[in-house]
C-alpha positions in Angstrom: 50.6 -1.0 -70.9 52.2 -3.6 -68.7 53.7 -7.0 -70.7 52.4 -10.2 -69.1 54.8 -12.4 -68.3 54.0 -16.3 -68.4 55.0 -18.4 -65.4 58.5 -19.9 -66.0 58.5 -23.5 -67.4 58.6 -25.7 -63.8 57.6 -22.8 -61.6 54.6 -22.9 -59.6 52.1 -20.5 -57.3 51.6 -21.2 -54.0 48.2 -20.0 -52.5 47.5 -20.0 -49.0 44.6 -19.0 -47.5 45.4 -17.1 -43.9 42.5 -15.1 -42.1 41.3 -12.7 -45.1 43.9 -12.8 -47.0 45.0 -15.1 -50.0 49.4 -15.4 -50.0 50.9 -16.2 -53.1 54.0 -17.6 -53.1 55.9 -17.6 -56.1 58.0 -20.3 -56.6 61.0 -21.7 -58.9 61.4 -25.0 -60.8 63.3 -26.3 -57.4 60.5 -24.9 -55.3 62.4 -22.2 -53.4 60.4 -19.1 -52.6 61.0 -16.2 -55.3 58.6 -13.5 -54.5 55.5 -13.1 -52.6 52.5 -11.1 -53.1 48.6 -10.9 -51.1 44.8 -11.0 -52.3 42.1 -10.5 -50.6 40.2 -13.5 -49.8 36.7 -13.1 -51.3 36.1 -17.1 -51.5 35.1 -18.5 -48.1 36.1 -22.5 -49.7 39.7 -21.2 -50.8 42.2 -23.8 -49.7 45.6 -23.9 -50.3 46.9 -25.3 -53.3 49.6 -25.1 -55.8 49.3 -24.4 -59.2 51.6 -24.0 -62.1 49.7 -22.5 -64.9 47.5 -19.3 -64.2 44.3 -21.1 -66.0 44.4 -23.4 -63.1 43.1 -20.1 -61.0 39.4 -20.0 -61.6 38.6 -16.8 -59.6 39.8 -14.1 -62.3 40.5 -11.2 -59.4 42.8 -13.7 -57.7 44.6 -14.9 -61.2 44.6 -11.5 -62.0 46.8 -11.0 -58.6 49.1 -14.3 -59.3 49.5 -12.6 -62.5 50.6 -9.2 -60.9 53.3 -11.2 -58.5 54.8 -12.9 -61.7 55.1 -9.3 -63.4 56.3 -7.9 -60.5 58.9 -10.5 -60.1 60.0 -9.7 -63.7 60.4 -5.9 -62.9 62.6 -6.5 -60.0 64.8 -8.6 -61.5 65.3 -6.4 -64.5 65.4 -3.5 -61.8 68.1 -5.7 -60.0 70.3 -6.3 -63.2 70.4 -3.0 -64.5 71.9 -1.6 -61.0 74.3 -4.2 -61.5 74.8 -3.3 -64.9 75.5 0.0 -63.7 77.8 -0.5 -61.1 79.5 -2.8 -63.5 79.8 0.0 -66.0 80.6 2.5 -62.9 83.7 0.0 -62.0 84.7 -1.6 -64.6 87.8 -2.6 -62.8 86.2 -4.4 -59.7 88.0 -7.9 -59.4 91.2 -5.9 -59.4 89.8 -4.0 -57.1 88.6 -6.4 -54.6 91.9 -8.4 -55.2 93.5 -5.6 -53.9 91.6 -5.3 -50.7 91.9 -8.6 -50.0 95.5 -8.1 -50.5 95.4 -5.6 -48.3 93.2 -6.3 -46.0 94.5 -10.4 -45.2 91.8 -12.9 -43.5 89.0 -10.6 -44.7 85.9 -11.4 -46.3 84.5 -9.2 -49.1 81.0 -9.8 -50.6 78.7 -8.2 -53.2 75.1 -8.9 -52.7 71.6 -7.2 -53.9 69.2 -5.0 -51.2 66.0 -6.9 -51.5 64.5 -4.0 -51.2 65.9 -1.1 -53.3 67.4 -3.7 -55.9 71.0 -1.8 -55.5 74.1 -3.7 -55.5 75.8 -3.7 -51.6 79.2 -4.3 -51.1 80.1 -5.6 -47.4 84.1 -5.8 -45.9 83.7 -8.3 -42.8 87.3 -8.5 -40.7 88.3 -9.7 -37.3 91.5 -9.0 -35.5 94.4 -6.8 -36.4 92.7 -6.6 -40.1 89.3 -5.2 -38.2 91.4 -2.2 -37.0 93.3 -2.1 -40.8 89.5 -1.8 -42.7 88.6 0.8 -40.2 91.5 2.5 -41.0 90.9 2.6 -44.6 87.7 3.7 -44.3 88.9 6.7 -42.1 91.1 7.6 -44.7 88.6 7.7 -47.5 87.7 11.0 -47.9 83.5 10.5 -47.9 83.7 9.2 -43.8 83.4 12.5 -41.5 85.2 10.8 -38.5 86.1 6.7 -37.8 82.9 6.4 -35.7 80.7 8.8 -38.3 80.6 7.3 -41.6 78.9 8.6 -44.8 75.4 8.1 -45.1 74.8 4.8 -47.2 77.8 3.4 -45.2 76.9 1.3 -42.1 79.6 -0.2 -39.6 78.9 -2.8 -37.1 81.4 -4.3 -34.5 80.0 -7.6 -33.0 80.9 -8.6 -30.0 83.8 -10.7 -31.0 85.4 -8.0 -32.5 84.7 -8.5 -36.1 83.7 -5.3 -38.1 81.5 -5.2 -41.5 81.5 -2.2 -43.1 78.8 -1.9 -45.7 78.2 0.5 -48.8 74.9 1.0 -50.6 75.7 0.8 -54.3 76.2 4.5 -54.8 79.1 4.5 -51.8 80.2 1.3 -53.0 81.6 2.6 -55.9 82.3 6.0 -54.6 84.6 4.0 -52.5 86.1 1.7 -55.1 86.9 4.8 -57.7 88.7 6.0 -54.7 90.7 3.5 -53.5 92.0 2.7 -57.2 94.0 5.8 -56.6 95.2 4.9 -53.7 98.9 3.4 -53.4 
């Protein structure tokens, strides 16, 4: 059985009407978009409105949706902090870690972040310059990359135009990567 989960104190539901569809927008106690989900339109005199209390939906399949994007909202964001929890546990070390790349790797920018869609944390290594050709080196040597221009799947590089490389690692590579380069001098 699924747990109902109420609608945060402040947060609202947007519903917007569009062709035959019904898009609810969940959204926080500062209004910025959280989640969104889709219903069916089955009213013709649906209008867009905002509620912030599911009793405030009269049509029961469409509360029963607005009640699916709130649960759904609550999975994902348990989803999202166990990974994290995880790869926490998996590298416990990881601000020494990082401290060290930056160290390493000067005028870089390293950032952790969340894939929206498999809820896994990403770690991303963005240089420019001389430090560009330093990370790329460093990824060469690790010993999961087949070739400089081959990574490991769940590993993606990307040289803009300007020169500046971002190297990104799914969660599993991520700390693949990390457990590996503690060893290194």
């Amino acid at each position: 059985m699924t747990t109902r989960h109420p609608l945060p104190t402040r947060w609202a539901i947007n519903v917007h009407p569009v062709a035959n569809l019904a898009i609810l927008t969940l959204l926080d106690g500062d209004g910025a978009h959280r989640d969104t989900g889709f219903h069916p339109l089955t009213a013709p005199d649906t209008t867009e409105h905002t509620v912030h209390t599911l009793d405030e939906i009269t049509d029961p399949e469409l509360r029963a949706s607005a009640q699916r994007l709130i649960d759904t909202f609550y999975q994902r964001t348990a989803q999202a902090q166990a990974n994290a929890d995880a790869f926490g546990a998996a590298v416990p070390d990881q601000e020494h870690l990082i401290g060290r790349l930056r160290s390493d790797l000067l005028g870089s920018t390293i950032d952790f972040g969340i894939d929206d869609e498999a809820l896994t944390v990403v770690l991303k290594l963005t240089a420019a310059g001389p430090t560009a050709g330093a990370l790329l080196a460093l990824v060469a040597l690790w010993p999961r990359t087949t070739s400089p221009t081959s990574p490991a799947d769940g590993v993606t590089q990307n040289l803009a135009d300007d020169g500046t490389l971002t190297v990104t690692f799914d969660q599993r590579h991520a700390e693949k990567f990390l457990t590996w380069y503690r060893d290194q001098p």
